[in-house]
N, CA and C of each residue as an Amber inpcrd file, in Angstrom:
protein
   510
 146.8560000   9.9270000 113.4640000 147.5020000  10.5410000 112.3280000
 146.4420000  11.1650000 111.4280000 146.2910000  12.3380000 111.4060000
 146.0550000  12.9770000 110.3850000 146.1060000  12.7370000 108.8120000
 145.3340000  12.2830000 108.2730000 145.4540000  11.6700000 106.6550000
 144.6300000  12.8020000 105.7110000 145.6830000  13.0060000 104.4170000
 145.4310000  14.2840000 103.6580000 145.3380000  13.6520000 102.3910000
 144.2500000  14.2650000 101.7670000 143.8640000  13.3600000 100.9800000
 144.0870000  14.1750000  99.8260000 144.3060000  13.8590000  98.4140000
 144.7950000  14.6630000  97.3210000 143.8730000  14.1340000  96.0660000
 143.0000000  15.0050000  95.5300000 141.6920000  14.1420000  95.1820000
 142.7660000  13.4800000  93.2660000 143.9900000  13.8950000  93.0130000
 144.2570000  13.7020000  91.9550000 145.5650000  12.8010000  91.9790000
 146.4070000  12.2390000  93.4010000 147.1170000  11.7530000  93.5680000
 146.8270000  10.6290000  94.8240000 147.3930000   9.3190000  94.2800000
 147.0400000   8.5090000  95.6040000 148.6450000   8.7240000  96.5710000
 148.1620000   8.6290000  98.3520000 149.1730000   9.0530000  99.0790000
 150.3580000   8.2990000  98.5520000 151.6910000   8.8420000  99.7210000
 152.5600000   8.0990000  99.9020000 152.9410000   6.5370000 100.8360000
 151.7700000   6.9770000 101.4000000 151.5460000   6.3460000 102.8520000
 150.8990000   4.4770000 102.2650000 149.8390000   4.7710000 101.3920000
 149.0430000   3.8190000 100.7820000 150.2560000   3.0750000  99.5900000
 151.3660000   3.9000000  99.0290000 152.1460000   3.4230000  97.8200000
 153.1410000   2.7680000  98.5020000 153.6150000   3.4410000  99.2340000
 155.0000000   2.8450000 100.0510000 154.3450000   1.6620000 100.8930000
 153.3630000   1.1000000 101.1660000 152.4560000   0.1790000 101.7590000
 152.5800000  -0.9830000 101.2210000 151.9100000  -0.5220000  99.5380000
 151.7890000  -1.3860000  98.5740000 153.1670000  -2.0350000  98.3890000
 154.1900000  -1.1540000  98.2960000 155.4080000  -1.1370000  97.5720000
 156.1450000  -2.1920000  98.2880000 156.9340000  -1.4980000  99.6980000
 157.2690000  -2.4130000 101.2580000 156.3260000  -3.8030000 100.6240000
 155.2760000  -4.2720000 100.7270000 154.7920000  -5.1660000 101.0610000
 155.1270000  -6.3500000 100.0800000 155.0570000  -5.6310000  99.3040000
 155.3810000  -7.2390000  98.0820000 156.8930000  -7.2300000  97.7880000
 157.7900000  -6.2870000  98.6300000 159.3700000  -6.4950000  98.5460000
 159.4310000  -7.7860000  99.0470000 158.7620000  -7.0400000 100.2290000
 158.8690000  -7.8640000 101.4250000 158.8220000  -9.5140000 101.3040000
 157.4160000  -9.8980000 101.0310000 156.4130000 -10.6570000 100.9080000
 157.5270000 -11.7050000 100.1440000 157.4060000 -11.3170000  99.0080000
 158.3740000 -11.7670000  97.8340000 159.8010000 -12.6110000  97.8390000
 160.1340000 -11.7070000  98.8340000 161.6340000 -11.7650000  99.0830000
 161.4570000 -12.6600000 100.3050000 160.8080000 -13.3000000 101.3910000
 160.3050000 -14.5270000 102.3620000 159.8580000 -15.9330000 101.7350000
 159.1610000 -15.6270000 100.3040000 158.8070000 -16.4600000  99.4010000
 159.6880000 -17.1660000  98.5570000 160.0110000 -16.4130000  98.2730000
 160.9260000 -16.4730000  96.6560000 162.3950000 -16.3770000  96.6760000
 162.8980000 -15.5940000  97.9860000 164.1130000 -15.6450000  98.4520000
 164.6120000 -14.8780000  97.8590000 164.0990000 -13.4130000  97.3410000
 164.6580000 -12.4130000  96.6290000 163.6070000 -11.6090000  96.0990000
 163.9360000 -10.4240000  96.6390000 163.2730000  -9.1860000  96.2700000
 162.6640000  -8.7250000  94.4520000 161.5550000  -8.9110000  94.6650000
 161.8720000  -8.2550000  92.7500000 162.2670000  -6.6730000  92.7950000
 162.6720000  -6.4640000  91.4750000 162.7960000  -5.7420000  91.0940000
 161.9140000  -4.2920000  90.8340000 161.3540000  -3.3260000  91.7430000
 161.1940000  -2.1410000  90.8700000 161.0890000  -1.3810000  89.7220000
 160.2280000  -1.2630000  88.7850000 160.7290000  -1.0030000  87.6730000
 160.6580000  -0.2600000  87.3990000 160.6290000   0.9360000  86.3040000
 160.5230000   2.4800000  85.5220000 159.0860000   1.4870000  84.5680000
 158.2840000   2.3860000  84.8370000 156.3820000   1.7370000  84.4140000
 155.8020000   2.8630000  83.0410000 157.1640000   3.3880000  82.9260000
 156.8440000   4.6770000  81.9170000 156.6150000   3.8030000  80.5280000
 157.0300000   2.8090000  80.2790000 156.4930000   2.0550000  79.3810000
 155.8320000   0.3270000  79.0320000 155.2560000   0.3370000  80.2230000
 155.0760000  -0.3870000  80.3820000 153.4810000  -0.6650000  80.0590000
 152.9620000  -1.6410000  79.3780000 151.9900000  -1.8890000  78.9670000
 151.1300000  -3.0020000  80.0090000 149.8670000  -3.4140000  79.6590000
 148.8370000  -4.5890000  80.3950000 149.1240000  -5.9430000  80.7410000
 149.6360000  -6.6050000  81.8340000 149.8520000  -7.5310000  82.0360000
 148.7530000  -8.6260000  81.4300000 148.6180000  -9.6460000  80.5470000
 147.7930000 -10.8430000  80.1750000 148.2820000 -11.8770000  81.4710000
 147.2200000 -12.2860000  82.0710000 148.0460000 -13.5270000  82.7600000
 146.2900000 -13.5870000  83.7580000 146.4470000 -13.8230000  85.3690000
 145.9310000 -13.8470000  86.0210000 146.0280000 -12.8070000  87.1050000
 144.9870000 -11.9790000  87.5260000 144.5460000 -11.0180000  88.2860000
 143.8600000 -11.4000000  89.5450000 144.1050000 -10.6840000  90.4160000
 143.2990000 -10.6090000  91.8930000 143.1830000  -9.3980000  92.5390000
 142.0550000  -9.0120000  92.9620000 142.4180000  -7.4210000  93.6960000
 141.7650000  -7.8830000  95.2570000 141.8620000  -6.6050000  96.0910000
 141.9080000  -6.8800000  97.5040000 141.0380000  -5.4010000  97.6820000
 139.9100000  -4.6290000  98.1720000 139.9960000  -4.0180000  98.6290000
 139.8980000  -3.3570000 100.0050000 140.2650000  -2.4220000 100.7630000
 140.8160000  -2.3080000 101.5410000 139.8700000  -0.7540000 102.2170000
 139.3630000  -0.8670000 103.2960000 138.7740000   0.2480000 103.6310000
 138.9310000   0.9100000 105.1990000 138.4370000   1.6560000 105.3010000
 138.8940000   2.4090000 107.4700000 139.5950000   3.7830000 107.1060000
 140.3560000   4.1680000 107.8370000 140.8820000   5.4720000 107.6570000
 141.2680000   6.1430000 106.5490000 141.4990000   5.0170000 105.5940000
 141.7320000   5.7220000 103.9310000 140.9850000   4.3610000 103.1420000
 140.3770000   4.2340000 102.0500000 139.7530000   4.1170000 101.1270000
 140.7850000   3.3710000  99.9460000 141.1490000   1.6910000  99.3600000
 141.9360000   1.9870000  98.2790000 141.2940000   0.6180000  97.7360000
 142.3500000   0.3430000  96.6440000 141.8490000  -1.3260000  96.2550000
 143.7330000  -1.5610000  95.8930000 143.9700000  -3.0180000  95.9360000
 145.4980000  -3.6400000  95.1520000 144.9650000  -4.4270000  94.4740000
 145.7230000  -4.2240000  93.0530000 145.2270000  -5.5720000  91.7710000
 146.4640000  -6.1300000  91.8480000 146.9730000  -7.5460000  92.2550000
 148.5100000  -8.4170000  91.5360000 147.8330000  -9.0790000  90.2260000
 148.7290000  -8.4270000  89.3120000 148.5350000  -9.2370000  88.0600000
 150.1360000  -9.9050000  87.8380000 149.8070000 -11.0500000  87.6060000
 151.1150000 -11.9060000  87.0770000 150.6220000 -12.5720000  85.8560000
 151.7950000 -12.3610000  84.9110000 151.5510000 -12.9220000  83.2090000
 151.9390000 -14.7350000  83.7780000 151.6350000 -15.2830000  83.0000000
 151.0540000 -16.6400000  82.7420000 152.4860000 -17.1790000  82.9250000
 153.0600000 -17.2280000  82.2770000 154.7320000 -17.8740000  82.3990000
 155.2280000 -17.5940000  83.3560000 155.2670000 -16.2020000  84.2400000
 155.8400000 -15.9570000  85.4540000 155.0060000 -16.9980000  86.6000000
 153.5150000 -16.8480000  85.8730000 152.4630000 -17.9700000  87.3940000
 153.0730000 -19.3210000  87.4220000 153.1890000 -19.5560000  85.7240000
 153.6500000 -21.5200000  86.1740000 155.2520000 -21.0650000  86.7760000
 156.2610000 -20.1830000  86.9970000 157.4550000 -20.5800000  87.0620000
 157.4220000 -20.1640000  88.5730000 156.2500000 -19.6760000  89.1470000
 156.8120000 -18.9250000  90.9940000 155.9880000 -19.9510000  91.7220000
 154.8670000 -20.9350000  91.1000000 153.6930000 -21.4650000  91.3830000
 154.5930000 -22.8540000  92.6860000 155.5660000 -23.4730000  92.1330000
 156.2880000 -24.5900000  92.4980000 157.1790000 -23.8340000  94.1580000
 157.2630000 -22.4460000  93.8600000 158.0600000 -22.1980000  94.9310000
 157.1670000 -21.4840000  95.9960000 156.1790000 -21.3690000  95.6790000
 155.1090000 -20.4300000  96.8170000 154.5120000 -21.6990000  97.3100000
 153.3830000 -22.9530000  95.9730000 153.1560000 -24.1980000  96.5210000
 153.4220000 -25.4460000  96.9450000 154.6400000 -25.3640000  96.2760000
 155.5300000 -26.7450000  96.6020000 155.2130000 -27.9240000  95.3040000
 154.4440000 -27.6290000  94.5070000 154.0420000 -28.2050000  93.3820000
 153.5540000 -27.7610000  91.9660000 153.4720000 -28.2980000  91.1070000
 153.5410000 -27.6130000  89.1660000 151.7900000 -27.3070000  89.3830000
 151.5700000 -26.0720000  88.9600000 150.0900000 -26.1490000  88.9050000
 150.0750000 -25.9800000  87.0170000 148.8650000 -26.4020000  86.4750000
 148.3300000 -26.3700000  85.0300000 147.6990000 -24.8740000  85.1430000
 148.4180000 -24.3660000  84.3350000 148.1130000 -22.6030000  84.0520000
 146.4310000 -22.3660000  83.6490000 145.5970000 -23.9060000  83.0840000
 144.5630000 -23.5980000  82.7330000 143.4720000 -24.2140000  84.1240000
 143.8790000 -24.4400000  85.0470000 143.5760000 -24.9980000  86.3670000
 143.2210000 -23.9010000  87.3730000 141.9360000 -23.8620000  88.0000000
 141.6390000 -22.9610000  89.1390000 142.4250000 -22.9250000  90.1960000
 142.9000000 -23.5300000  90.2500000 144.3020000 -23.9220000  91.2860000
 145.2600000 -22.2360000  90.7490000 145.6090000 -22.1530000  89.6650000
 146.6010000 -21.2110000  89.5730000 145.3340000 -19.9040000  89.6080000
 143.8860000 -19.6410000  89.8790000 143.4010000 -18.6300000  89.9290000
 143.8250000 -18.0430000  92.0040000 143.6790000 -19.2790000  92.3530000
 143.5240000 -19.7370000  93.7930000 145.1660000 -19.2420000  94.3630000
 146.1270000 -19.6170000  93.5750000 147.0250000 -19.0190000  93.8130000
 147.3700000 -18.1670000  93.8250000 147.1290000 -16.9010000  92.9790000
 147.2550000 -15.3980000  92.8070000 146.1020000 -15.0950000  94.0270000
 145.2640000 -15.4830000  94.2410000 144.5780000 -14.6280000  95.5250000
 145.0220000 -14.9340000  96.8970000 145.7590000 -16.6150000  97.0790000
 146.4430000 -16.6570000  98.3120000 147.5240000 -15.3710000  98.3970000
 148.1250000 -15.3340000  97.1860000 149.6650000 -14.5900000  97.1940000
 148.9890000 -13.0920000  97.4820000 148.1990000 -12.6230000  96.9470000
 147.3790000 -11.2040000  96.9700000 147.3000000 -10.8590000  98.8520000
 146.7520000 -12.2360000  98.8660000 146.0510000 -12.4340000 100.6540000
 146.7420000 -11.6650000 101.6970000 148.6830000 -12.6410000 101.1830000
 149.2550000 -12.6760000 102.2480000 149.8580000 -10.9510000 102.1340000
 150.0570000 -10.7970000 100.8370000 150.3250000  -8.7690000 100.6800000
 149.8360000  -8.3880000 101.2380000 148.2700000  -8.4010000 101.1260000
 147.3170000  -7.5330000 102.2480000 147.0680000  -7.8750000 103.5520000
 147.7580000  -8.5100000 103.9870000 147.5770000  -8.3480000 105.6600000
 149.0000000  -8.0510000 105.8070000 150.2520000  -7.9180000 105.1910000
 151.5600000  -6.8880000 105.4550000 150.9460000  -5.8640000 105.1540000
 150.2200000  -5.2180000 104.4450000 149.7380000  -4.0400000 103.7010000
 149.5140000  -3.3340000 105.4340000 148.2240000  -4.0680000 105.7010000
 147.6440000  -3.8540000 106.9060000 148.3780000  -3.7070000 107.9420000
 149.5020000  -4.7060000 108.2370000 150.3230000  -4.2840000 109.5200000
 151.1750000  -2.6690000 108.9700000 151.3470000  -2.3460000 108.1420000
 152.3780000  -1.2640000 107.2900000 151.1980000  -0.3340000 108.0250000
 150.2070000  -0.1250000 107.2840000 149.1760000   0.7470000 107.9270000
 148.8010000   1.1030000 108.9150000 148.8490000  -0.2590000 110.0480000
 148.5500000   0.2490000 110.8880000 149.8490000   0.5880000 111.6700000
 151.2180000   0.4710000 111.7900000 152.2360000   1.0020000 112.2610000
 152.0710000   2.7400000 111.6270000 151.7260000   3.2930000 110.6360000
 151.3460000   4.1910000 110.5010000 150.0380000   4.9320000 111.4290000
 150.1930000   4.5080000 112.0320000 148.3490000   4.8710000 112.9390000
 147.1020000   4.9110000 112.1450000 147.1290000   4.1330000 110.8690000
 146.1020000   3.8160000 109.8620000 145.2910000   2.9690000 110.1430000
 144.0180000   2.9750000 110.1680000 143.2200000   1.6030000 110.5870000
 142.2640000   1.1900000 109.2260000 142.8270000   0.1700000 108.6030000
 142.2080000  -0.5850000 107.3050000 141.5680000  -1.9920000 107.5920000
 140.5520000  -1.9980000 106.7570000 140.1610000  -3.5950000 107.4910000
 140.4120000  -4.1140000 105.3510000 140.4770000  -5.4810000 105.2330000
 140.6030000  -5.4340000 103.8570000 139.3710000  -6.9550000 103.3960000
 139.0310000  -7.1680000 102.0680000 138.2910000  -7.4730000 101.5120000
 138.9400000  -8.8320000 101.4860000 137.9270000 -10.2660000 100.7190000
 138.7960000 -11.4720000 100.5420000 139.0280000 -11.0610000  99.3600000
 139.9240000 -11.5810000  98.6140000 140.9130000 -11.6830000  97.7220000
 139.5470000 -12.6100000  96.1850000 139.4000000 -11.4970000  95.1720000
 138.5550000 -12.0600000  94.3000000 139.3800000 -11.9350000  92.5670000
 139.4160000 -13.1330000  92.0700000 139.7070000 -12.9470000  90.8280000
 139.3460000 -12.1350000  89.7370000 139.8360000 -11.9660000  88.6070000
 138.6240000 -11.2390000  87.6720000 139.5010000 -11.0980000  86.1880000
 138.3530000 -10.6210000  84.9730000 138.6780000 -10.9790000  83.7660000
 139.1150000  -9.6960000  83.5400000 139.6720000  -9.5810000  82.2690000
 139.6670000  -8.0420000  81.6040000 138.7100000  -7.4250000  81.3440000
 137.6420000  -8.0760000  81.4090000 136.2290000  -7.0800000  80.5570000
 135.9400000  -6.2880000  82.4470000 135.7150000  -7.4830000  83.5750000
 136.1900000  -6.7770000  84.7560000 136.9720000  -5.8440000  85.2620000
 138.2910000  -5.7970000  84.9580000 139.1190000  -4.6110000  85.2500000
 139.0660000  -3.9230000  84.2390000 138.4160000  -4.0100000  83.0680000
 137.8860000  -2.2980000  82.2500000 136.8220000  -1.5380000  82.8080000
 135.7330000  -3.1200000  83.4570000 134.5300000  -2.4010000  84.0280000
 134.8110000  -1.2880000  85.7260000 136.0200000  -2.3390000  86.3190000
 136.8980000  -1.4930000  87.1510000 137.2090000   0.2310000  87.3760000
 138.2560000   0.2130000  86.4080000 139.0410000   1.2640000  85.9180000
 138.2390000   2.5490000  85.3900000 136.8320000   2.3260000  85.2220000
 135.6280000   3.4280000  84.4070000 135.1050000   3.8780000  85.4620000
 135.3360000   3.1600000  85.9910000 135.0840000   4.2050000  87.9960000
 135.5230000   5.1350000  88.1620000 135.3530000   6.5870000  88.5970000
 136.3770000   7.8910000  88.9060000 137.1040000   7.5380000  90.5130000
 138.5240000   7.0380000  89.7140000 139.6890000   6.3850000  90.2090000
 141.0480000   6.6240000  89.9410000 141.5600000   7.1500000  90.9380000
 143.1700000   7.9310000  90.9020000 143.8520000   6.0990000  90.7660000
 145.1200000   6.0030000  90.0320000 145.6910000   5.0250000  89.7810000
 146.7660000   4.9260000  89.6730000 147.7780000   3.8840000  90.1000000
 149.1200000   4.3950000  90.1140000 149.4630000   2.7930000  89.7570000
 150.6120000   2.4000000  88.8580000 150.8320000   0.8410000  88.0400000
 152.2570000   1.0990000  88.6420000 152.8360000   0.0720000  89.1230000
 154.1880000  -0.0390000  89.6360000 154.4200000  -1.8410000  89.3660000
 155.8000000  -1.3590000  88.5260000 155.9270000  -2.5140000  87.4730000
 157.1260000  -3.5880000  88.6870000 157.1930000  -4.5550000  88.8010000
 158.4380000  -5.5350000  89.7200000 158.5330000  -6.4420000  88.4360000
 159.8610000  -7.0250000  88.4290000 160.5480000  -7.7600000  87.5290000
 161.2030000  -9.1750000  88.3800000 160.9530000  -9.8040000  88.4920000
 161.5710000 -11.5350000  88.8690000 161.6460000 -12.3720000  87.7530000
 162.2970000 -13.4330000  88.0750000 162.6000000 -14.6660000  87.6070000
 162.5250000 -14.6680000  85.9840000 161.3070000 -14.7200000  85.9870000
 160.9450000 -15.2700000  84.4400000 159.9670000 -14.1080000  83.5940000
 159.9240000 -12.8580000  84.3870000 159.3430000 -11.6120000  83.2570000
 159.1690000 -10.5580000  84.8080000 157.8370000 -10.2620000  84.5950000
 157.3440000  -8.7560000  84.8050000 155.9800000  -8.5670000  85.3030000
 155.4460000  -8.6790000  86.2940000 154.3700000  -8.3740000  87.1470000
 153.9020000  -7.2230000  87.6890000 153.0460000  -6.8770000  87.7020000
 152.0670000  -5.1470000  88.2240000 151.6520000  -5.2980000  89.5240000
 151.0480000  -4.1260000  90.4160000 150.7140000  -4.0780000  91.2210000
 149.8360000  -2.9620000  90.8580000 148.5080000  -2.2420000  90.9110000
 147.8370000  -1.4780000  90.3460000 147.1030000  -0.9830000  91.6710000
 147.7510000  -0.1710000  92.3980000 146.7230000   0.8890000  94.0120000
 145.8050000   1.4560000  92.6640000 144.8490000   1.7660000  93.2170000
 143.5140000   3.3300000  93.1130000 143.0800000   3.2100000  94.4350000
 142.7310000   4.5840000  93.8540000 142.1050000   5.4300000  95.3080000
 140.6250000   6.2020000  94.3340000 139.3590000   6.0400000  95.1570000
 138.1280000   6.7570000  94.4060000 138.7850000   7.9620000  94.2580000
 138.2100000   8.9260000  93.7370000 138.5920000  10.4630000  93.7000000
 137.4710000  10.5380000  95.0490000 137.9490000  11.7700000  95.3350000
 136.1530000  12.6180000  96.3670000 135.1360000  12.4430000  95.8700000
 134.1240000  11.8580000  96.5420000 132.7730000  11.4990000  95.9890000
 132.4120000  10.6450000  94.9290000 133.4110000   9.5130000  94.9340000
 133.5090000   8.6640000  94.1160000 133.7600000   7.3020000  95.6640000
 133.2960000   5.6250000  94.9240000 133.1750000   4.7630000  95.2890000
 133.5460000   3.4110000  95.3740000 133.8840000   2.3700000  95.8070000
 134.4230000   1.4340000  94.9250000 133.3030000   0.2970000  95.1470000
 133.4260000  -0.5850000  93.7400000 131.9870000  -1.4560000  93.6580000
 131.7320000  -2.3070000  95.0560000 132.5370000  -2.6550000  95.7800000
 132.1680000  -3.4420000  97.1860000 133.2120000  -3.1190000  97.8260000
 132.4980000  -3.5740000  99.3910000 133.1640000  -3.0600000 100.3870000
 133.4660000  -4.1940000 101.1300000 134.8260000  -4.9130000 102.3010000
 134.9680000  -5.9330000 102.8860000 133.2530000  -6.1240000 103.8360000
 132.8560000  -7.4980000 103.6130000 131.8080000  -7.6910000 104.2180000
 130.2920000  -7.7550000 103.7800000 130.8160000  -7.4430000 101.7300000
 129.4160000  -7.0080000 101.5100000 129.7240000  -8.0520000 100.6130000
């Protein structure tokens, strides 16, 4: 497959990836699909972050951010037990949950004739995803709604001749 790259828009191919995957994912977990949302006003998730990035035939990174009240209320049904919101345990959890997205991500891709290999799953602060985001990086925030609030999913793609800080393996 031929992949066309749009130095000011990330594909369809990489969104509908992202998108499919945590319906998916979600809805095996949780026993119900979240919600989709309209992101036109939607502001910065506070809670706990994980990104994944993802490299081979196209180039991207996925951030799951889940706010703090949504982590303690999905935490019991993904682990089977209450985790303490101030406990590495609930950091550990957003990167398992990240994990299992990105290897659906990956099968999505590669049924596309895409070949991605992806990164382990690393936490990070806000002063991190500002230091992130100052990268020349196409970005696209797609808001899902469950249970108890409102969670992000954040694709970028470098622009042309742009980079992302690590690569799976380094």
């Amino acid at each position: 497959m031929t992949f066309n790259y749009d130095n000011d828009k990330i594909s369809s191919e990489i969104i509908n990836a992202n998108t499919d995957s945590i319906l998916y994912t979600f809805k095996n977990i949780f026993g119900k699909e979240p919600n989709l949302e309209n992101n036109s006003n939607k502001k910065s998730i506070e809670g706990f972050s994980a990104v994944i990035e993802f490299t081979g035939d196209t180039d991207f990174n996925t951030i799951l951010s889940i706010p703090k009240k949504l982590a303690i209320s999905i935490a019991p049904k993904f682990c089977g037990f209450d985790i303490d919101c101030d406990s590495l345990n609930m950091k550990d959890m957003v990167c398992e949950l990240i994990n299992i997205v990105a290897s659906n991500i990956i099968k999505r891709m590669s049924n596309k004739n895409l070949n991605v290999n992806m990164s382990l799953p690393t936490t990070f602060s806000e002063h991190d995803y500002a230091q992130l985001l100052s990268i020349d990086l196409n970005s696209e925030k797609l808001y899902f709604s469950m249970m108890d609030g409102v969670f992000v999913v954040i694709v970028s793609t470098a622009k042309l001749g742009a980079s992302f800080i690590r690569k799976p393996g380094n």
